[in-house]
N, CA and C of each residue as an Amber inpcrd file, in Angstrom:
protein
   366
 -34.0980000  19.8660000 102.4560000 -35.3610000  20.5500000 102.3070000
 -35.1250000  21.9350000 101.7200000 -35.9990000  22.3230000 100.6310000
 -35.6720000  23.6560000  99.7840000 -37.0950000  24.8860000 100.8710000
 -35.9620000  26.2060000 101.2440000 -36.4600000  26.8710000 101.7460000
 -37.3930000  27.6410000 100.9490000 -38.5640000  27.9830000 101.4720000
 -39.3310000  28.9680000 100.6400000 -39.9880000  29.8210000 101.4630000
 -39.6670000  31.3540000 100.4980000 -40.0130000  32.6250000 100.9290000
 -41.4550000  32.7460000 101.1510000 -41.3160000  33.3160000 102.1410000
 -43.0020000  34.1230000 102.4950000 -43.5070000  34.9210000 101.7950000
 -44.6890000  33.9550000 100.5970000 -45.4460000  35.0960000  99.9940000
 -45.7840000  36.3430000 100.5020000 -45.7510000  36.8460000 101.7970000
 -46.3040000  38.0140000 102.2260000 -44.8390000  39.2890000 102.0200000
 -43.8580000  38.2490000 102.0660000 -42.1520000  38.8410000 102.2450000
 -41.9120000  39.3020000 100.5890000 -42.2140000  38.0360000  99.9120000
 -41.7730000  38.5880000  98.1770000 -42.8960000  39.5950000  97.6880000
 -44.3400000  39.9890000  97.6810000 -45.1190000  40.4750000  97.5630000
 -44.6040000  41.8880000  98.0910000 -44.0840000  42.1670000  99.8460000
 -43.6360000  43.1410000 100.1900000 -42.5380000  43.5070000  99.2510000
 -41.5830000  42.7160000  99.1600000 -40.3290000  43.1570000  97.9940000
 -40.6690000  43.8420000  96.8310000 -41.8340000  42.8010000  96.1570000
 -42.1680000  43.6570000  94.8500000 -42.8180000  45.0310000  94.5150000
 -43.8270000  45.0380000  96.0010000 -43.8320000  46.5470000  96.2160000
 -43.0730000  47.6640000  96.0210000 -42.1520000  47.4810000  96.8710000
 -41.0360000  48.2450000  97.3310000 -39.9430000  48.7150000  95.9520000
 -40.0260000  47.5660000  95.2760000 -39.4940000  47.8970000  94.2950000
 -40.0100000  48.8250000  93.2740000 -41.2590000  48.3730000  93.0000000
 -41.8710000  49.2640000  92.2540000 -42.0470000  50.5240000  92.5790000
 -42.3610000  50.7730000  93.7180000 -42.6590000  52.0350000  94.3060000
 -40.9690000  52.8210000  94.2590000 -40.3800000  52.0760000  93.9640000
 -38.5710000  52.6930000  93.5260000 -38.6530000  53.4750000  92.3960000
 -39.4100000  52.1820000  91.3320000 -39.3850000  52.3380000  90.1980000
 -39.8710000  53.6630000  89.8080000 -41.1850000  53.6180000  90.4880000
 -42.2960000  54.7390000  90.0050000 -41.2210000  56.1390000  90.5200000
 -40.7580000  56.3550000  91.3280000 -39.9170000  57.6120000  92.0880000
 -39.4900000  57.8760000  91.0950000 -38.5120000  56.8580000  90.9130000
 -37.1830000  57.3820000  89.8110000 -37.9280000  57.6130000  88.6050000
 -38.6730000  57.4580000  87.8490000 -39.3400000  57.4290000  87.2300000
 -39.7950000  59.1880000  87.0700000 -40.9480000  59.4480000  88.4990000
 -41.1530000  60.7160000  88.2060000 -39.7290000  61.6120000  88.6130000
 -38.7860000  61.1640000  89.1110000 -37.8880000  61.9590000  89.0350000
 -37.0590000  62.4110000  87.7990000 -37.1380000  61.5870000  87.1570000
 -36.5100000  61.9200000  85.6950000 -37.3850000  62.5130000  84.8820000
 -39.1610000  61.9770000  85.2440000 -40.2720000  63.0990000  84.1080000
 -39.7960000  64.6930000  84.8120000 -39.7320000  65.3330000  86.1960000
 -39.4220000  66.4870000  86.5520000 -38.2930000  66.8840000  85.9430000
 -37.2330000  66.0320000  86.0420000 -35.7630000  66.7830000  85.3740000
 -35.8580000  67.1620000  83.8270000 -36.6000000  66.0850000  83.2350000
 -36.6810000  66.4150000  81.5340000 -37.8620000  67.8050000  81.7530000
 -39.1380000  68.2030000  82.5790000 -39.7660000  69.0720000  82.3510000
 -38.7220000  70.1470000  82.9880000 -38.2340000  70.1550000  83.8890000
 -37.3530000  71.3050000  84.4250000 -36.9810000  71.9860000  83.4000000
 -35.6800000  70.4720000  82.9360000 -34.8070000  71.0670000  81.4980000
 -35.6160000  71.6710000  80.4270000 -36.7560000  71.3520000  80.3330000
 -37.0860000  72.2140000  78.8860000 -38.0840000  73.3030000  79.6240000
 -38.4490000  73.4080000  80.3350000 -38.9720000  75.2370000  81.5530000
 -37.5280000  76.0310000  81.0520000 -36.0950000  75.4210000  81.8630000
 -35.4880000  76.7040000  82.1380000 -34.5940000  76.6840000  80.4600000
 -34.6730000  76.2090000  79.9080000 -33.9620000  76.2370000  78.3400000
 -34.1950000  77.2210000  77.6350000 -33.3360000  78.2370000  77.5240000
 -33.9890000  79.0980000  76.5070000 -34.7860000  79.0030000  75.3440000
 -35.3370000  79.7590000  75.1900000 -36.3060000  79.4150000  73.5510000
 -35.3240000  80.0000000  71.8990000 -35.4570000  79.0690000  71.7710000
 -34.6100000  79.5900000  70.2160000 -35.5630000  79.2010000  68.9640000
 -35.0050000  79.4270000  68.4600000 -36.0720000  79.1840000  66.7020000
 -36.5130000  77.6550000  66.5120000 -37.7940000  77.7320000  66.5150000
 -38.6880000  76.4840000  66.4330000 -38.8100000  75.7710000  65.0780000
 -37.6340000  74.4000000  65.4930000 -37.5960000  73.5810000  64.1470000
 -39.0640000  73.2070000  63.6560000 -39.0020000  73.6970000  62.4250000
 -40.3160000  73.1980000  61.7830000 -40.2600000  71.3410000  61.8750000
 -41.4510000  70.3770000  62.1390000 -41.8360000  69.0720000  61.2530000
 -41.9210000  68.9660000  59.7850000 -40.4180000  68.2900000  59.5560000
 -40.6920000  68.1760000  58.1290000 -41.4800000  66.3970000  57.8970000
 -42.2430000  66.2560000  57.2050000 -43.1760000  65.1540000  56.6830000
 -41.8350000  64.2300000  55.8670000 -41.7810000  63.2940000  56.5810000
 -40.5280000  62.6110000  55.4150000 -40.8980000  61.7210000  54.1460000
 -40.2600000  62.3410000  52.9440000 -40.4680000  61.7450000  51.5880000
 -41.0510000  60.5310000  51.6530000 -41.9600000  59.6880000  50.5970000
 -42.0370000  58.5110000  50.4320000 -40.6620000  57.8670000  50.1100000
 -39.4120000  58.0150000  49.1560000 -38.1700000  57.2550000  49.2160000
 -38.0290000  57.1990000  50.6020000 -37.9920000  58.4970000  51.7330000
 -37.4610000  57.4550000  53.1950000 -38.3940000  56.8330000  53.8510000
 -39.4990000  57.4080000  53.5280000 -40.5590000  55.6820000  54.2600000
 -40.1100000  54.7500000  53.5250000 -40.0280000  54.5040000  52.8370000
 -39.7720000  53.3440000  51.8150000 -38.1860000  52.6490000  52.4940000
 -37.4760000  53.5340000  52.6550000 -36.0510000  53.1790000  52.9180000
 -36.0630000  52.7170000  54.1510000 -36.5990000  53.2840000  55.4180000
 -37.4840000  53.2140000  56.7990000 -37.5230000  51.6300000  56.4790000
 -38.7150000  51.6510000  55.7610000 -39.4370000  50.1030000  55.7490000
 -38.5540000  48.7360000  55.6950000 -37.6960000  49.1200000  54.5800000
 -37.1610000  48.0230000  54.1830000 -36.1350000  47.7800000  54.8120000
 -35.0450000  49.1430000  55.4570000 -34.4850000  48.3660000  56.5480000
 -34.9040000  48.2280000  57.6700000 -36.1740000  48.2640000  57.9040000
 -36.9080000  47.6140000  59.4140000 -37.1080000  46.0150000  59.2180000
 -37.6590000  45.4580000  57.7630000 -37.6530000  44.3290000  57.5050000
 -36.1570000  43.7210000  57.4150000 -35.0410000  44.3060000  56.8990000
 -33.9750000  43.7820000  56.9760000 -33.1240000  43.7940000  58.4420000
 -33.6730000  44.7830000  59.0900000 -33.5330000  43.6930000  60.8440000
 -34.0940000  42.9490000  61.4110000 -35.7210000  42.8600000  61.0100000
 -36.3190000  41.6490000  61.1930000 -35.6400000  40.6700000  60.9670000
 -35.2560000  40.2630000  59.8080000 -34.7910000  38.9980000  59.2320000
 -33.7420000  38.5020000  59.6130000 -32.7030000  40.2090000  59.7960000
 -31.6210000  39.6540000  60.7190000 -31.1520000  39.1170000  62.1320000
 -32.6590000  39.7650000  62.6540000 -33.0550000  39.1690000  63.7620000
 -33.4330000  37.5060000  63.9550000 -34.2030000  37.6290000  63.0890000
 -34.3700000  36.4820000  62.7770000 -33.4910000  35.3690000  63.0950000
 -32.3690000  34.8580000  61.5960000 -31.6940000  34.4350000  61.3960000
 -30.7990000  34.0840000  62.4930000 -30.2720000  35.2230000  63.4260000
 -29.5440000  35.2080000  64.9120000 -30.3470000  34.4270000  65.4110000
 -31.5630000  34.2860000  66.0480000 -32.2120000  33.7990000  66.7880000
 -32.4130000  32.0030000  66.2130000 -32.4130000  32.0370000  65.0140000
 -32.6190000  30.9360000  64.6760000 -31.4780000  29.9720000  64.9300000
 -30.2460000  30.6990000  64.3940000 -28.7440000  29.8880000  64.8320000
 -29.0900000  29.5780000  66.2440000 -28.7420000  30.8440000  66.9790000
 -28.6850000  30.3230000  68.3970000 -29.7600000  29.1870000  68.8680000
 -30.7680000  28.7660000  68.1900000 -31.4900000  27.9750000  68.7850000
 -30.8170000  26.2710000  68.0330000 -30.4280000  26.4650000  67.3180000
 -29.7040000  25.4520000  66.7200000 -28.6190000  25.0180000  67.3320000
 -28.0190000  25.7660000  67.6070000 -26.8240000  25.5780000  68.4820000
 -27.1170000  25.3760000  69.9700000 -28.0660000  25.5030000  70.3430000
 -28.7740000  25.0510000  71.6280000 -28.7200000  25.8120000  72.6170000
 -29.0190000  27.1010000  72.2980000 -28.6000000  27.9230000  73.4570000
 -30.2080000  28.1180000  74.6480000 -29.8720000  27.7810000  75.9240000
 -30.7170000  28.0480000  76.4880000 -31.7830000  28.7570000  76.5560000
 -31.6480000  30.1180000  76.7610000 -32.2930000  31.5370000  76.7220000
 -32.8130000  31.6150000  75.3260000 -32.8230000  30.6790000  74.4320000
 -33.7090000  31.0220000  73.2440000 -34.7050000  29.7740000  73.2100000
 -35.8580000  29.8320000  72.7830000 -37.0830000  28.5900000  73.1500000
 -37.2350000  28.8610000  71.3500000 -37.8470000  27.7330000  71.0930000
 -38.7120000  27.7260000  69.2590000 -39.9220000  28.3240000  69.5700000
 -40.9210000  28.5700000  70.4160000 -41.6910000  29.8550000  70.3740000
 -40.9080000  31.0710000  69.9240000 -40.2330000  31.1640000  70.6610000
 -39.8200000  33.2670000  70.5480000 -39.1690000  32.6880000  68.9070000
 -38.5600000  31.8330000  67.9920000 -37.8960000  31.4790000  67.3620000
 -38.7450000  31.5950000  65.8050000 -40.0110000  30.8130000  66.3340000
 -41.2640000  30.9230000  65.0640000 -42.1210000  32.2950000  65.3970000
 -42.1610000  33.3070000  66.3020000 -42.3740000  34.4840000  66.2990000
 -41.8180000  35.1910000  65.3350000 -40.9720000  35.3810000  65.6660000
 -39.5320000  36.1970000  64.9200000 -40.0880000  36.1470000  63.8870000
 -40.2780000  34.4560000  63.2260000 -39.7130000  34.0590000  61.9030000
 -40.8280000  34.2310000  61.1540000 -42.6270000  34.1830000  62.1650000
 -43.5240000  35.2050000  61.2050000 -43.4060000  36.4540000  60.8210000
 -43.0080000  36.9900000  62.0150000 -42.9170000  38.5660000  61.8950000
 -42.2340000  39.1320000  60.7700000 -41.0740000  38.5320000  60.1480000
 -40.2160000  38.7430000  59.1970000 -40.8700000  38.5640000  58.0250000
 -41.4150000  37.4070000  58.0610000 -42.6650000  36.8870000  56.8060000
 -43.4040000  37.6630000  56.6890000 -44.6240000  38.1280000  57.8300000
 -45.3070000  38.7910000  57.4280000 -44.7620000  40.4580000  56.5330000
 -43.6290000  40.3830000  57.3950000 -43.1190000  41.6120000  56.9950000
 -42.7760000  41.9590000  55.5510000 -42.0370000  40.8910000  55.2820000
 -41.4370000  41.1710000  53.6210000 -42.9040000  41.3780000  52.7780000
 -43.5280000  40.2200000  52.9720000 -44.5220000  39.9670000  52.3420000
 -45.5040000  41.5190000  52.1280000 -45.4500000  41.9480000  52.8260000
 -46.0930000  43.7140000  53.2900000 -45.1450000  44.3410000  52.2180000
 -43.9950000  44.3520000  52.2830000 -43.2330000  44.8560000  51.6890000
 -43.1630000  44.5870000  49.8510000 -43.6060000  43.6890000  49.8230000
 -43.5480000  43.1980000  48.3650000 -44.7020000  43.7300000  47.7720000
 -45.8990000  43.9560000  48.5610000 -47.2900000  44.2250000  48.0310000
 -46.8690000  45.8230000  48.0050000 -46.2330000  46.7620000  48.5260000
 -46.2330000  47.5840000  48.5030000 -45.3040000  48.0150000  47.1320000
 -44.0420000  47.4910000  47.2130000 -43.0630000  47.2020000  46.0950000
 -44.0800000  47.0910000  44.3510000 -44.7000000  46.1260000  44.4870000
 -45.5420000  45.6170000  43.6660000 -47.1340000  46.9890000  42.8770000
 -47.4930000  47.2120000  43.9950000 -48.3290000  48.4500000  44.2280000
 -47.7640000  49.5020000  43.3760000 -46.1630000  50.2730000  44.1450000
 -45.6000000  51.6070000  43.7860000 -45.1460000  50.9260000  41.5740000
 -44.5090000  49.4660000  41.6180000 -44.4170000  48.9120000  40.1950000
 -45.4060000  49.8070000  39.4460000 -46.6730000  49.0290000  39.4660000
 -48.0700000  49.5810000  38.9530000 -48.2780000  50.5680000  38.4920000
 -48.5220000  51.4520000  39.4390000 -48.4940000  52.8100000  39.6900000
 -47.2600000  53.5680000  38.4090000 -46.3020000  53.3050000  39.0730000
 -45.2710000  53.7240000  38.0670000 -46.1130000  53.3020000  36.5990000
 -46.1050000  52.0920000  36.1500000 -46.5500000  51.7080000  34.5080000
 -47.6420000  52.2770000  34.3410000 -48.4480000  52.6300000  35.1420000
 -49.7640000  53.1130000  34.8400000 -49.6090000  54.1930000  34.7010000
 -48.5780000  55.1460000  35.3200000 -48.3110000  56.7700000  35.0450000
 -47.6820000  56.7840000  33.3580000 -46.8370000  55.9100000  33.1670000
 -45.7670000  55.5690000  32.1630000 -46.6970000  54.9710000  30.9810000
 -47.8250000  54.5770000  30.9120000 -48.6270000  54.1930000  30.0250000
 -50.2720000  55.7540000  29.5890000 -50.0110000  56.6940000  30.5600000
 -50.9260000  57.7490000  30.2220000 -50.3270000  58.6590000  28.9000000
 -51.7570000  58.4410000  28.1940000 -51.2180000  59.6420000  26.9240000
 -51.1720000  61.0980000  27.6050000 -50.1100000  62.0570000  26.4450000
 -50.0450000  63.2380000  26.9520000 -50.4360000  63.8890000  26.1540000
């Protein structure tokens, strides 16, 4: 006969835990506000706005871990590994799709743009 826990017992557990969670939690929001209270003040890095080349660069290697994500996930499911299901597998494998595909219209877009600057009389 398989023993089973007292919903009232695992419910208490999950409490307890959480209420861990939440502590440690604000204990580390106090230490990061502490640390920046007693930190001296020194010269305030400006926000620099980053170029379109590094959004652009940003982008495309975010899609090129997608894919590489991807691809991992896809082996391992081939190879039969437990902990990977063909849900999380055809997730991935839109996300990557949708992704490039974003990426190409944009690619395609900045093309344009360029010929259309490159085609104005001066």
């Amino acid at each position: 006969m398989v023993q089973r826990a007292d919903i009232n017992n695992v419910l208490s557990e999950m409490r307890n835990l959480r209420a861990q969670m939440m502590q440690n939690q604000r204990m580390d929001n106090d230490l990061a506000i502490r640390g920046q209270v007693d930190k001296p003040s020194g010269p305030e890095k400006v926000n620099e706005t980053p170029g379109f080349g590094d959004m652009l660069n940003q982008a495309v290697n975010k899609v090129n871990d997608l894919q590489s994500t991807t691809g991992e996930l896809r082996t391992a499911y081939e190879q039969g590994d437990p902990n990977v299901d063909i849900t999380r597998v055809m997730i991935a494998s839109q996300k990557s799709s949708v992704a490039f595909d974003a990426l190409s219209q944009v690619r395609n877009r900045v093309v344009k743009a360029y010929e259309d600057i490159m085609n104005m009389p001066i």
